[in-house]
C-alpha positions in Angstrom: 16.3 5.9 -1.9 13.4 8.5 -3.0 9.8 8.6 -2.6 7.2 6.8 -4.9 5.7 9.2 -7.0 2.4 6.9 -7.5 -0.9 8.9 -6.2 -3.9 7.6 -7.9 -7.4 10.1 -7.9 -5.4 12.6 -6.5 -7.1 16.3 -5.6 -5.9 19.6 -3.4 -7.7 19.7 -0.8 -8.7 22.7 0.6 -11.4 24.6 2.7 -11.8 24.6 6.8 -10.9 20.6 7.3 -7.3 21.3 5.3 -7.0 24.5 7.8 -7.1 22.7 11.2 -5.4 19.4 9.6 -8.5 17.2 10.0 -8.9 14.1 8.1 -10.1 10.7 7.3 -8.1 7.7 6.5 -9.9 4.8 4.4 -8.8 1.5 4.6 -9.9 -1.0 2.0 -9.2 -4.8 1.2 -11.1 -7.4 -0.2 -12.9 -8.2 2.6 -13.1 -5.1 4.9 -12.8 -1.6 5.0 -11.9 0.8 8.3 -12.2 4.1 8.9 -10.4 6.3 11.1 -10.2 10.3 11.8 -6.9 12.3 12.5 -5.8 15.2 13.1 -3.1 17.6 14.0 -4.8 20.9 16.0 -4.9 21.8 18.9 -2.7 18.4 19.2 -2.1 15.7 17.3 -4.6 12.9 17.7 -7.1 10.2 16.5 -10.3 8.1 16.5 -11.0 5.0 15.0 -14.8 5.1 13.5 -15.8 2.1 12.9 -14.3 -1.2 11.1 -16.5 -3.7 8.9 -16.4 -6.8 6.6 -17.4 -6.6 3.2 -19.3 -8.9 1.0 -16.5 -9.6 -1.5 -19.3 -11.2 -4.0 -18.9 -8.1 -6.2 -17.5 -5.3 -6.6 -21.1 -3.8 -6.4 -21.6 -5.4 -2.7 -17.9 -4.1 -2.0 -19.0 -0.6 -3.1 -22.2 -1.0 -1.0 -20.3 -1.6 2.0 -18.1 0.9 2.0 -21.0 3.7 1.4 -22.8 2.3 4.6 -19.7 2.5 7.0 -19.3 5.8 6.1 -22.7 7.2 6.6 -22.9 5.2 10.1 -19.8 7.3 10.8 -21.1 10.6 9.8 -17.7 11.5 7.8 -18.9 13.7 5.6 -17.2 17.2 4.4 -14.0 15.8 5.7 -10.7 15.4 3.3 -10.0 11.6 2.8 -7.4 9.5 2.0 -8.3 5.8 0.7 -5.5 3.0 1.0 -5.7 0.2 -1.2 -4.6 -3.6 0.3 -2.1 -4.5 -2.0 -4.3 -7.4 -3.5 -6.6 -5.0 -4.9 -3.8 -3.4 -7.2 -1.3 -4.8 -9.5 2.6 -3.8 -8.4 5.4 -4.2 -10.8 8.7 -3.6 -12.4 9.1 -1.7 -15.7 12.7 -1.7 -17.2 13.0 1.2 -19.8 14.0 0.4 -23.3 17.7 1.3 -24.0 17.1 4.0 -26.5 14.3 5.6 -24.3 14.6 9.1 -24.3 10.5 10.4 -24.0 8.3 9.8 -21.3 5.7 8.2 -23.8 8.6 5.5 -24.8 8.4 4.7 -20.9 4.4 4.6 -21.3 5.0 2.1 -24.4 7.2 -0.3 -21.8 4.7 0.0 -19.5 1.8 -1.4 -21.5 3.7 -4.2 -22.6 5.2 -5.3 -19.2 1.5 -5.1 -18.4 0.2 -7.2 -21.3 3.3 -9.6 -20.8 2.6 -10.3 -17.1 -1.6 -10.6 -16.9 -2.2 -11.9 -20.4 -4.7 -8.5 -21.1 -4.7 -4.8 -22.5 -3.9 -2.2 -20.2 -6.9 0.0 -20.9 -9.2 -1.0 -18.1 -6.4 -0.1 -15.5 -5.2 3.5 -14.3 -1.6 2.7 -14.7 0.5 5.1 -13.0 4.7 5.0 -12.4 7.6 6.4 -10.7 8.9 6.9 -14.0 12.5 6.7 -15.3 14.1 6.3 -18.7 17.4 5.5 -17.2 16.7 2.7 -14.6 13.8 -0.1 -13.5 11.2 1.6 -12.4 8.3 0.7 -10.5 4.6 0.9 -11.5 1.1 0.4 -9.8 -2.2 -0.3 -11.9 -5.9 0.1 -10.5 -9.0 -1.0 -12.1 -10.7 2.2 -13.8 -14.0 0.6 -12.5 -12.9 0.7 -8.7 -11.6 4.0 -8.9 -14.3 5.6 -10.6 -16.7 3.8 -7.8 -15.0 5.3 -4.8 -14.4 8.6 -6.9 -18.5 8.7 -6.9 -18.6 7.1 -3.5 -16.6 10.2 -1.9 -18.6 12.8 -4.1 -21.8 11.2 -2.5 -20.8 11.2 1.1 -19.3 14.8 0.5 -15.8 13.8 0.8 -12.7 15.6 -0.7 -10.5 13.3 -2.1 -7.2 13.5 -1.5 -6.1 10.4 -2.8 -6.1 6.7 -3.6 -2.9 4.9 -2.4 -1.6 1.7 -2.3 -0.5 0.1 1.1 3.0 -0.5 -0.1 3.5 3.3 -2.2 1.8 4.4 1.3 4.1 2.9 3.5 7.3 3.1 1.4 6.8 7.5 1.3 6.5 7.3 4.8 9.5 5.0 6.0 11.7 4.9 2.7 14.3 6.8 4.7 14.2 4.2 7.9 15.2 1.8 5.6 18.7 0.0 6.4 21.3 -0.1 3.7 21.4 -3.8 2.4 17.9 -4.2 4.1 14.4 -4.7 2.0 11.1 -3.3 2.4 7.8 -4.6 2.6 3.9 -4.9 3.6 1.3 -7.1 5.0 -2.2 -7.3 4.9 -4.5 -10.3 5.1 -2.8 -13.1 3.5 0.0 -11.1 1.0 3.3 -10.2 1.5 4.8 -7.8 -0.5 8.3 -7.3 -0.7 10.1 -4.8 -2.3 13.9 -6.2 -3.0 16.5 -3.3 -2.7 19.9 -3.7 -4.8 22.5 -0.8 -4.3 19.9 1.8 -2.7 17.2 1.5 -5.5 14.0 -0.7 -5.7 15.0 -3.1 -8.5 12.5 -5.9 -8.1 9.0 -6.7 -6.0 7.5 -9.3 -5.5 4.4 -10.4 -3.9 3.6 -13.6 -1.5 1.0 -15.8 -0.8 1.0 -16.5 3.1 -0.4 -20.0 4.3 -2.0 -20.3 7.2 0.7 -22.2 8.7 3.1 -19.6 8.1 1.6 -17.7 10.9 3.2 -19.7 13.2 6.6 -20.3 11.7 8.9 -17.7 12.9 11.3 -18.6 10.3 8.6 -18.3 7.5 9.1 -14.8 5.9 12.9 -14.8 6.7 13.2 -18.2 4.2 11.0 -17.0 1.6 13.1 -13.2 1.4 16.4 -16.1 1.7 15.1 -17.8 -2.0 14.2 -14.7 -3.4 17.8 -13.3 -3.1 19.1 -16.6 -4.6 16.8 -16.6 -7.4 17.9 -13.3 -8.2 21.4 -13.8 -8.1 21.4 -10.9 -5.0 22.9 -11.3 -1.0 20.5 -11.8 1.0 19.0 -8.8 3.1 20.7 -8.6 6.1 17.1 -7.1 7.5 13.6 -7.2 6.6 11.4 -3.9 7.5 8.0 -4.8 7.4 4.5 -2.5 7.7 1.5 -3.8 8.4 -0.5 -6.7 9.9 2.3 -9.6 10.9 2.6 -12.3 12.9 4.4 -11.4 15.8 6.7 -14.3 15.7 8.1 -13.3 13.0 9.7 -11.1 14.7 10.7 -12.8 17.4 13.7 -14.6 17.0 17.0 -12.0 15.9 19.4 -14.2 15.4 18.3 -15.2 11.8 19.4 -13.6 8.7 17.4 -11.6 7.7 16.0 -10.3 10.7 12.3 -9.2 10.5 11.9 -5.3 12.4 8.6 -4.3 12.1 7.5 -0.4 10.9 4.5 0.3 13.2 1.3 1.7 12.4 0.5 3.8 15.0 -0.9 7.2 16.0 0.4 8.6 19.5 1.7 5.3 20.0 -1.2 3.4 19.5 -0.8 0.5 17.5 -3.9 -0.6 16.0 -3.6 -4.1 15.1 -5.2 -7.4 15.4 -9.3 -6.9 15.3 -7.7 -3.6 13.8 -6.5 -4.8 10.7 -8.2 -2.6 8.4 -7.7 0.3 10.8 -4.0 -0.4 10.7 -4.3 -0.5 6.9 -6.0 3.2 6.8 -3.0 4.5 9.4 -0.3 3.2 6.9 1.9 6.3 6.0 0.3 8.3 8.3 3.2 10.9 10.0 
């Protein structure tokens, strides 16, 4: 199972912060955004800055928001990373045409998988895709409008962008090789699962949940849902779910059920940042 080739806004970074491995993680939902700062000399360390809610009104007030956090934590001329909760991009599957032999006849696929599945042109979305002509591939689309804002947003504060990154493309670079054969792979943040289904050591499907508040007190919950997901899809069940991201700890509590949940930690030096944290745990996915 390979990396996810998906990096949206992507620049090199370079100058002093690059040098002495210095940077700043974003992390961004619907509803709040965390910053922290890492970095690797003399040792490997971090600091979390400061996390905030977010007027979700707009994507104005969201964009407000996010330029006063980081002027109240001074985190200018620093290289950044921004990580997107899954609920602000749109994940899916892409199967290639049987007489594709171009990338653009993997573009055209794209576009209508896109059309198909939200009922609208592609051309307000930066689509991007681990692309392949030979098997189902998968692909990630952000609103043009939100990138362009925290393009600006980063040029303001004096920020070198190194990226824009969805939780679950984060999370899946870093751990992709942790992942158990005949196990699946999958994130959390606020109130959305998303789970990537593994068939034969290749991502064939996705899919992404709604969690009800009652679900995070059912141990059983996430296990079930993965249980129907395998029968609708004619597949074994996973014999293990590994999960990054803000769970319920019950759910992996009880290691007797099929599958069993094992959770992929975000943590720096082990500290896990969680809980009150939950946007700061967002920013630290993929984080080595």
């Amino acid at each position: 199972m390979n990396k996810l080739s998906p990096l949206l806004g992507a620049a090199l970074a370079r100058g002093t912060q690059a040098l002495h491995g210095t940077s700043l993680r974003v992390g961004l939902s619907k509803n709040a955004v965390g910053l922290l700062r890492t970095w690797n000399w003399p040792r490997r360390g971090s600091e979390v800055l400061i996390e905030r809610t977010l007027d979700a009104s707009s994507q104005e007030a969201i964009a407000n928001g996010v330029r006063a956090a980081l002027a109240d934590a001074h985190c200018s001329h620093m290289n950044a990373t921004i990580v997107l909760a899954d609920n602000l991009t749109r994940l899916f599957m892409v199967t290639p045409p049987s007489n594709a032999e171009r990338l653009r006849d993997c573009h055209a696929a794209v576009a209508m998988r896109f059309q198909s599945l939200y009922g609208e042109p592609p051309h307000d979305w930066k689509i991007d895709a681990d692309w392949d002509a030979c098997h189902p591939f998968l692909a990630c689309a952000v609103s043009r409008g939100l990138l362009a804002t925290l393009q600006q947003i980063s040029a303001d504060s004096g920020l070198t962008l190194i990226g824009i990154v969805p939780q679950f493309i984060a999370g899946w670079n870093r751990w992709h090789r942790s992942v158990a054969d005949g196990a699946w792979y999958g994130t959390m943040h606020d109130d959305t699962v998303t789970l990537g289904v593994i068939d034969g050591h290749r991502m064939t499907d996705i899919r992404c949940l709604t969690v009800p508040a009652q679900a995070h007190h059912d141990e059983g919950w996430l296990s079930d849902q993965a249980t129907r997901e395998a029968l609708r899809l004619a597949l074994p069940v996973p014999s293990r779910i590994h999960l990054a991201g803000s769970a319920p700890g019950g759910w992996f509590a009880d290691r007797s059920r099929t599958p069993v949940c094992t959770r992929l930690e975000a943590n720096l030096d082990g500290q896990a940042f969680a809980g009150e944290w939950a946007d700061v745990a967002l920013a630290c996915t993929g984080v080595r």
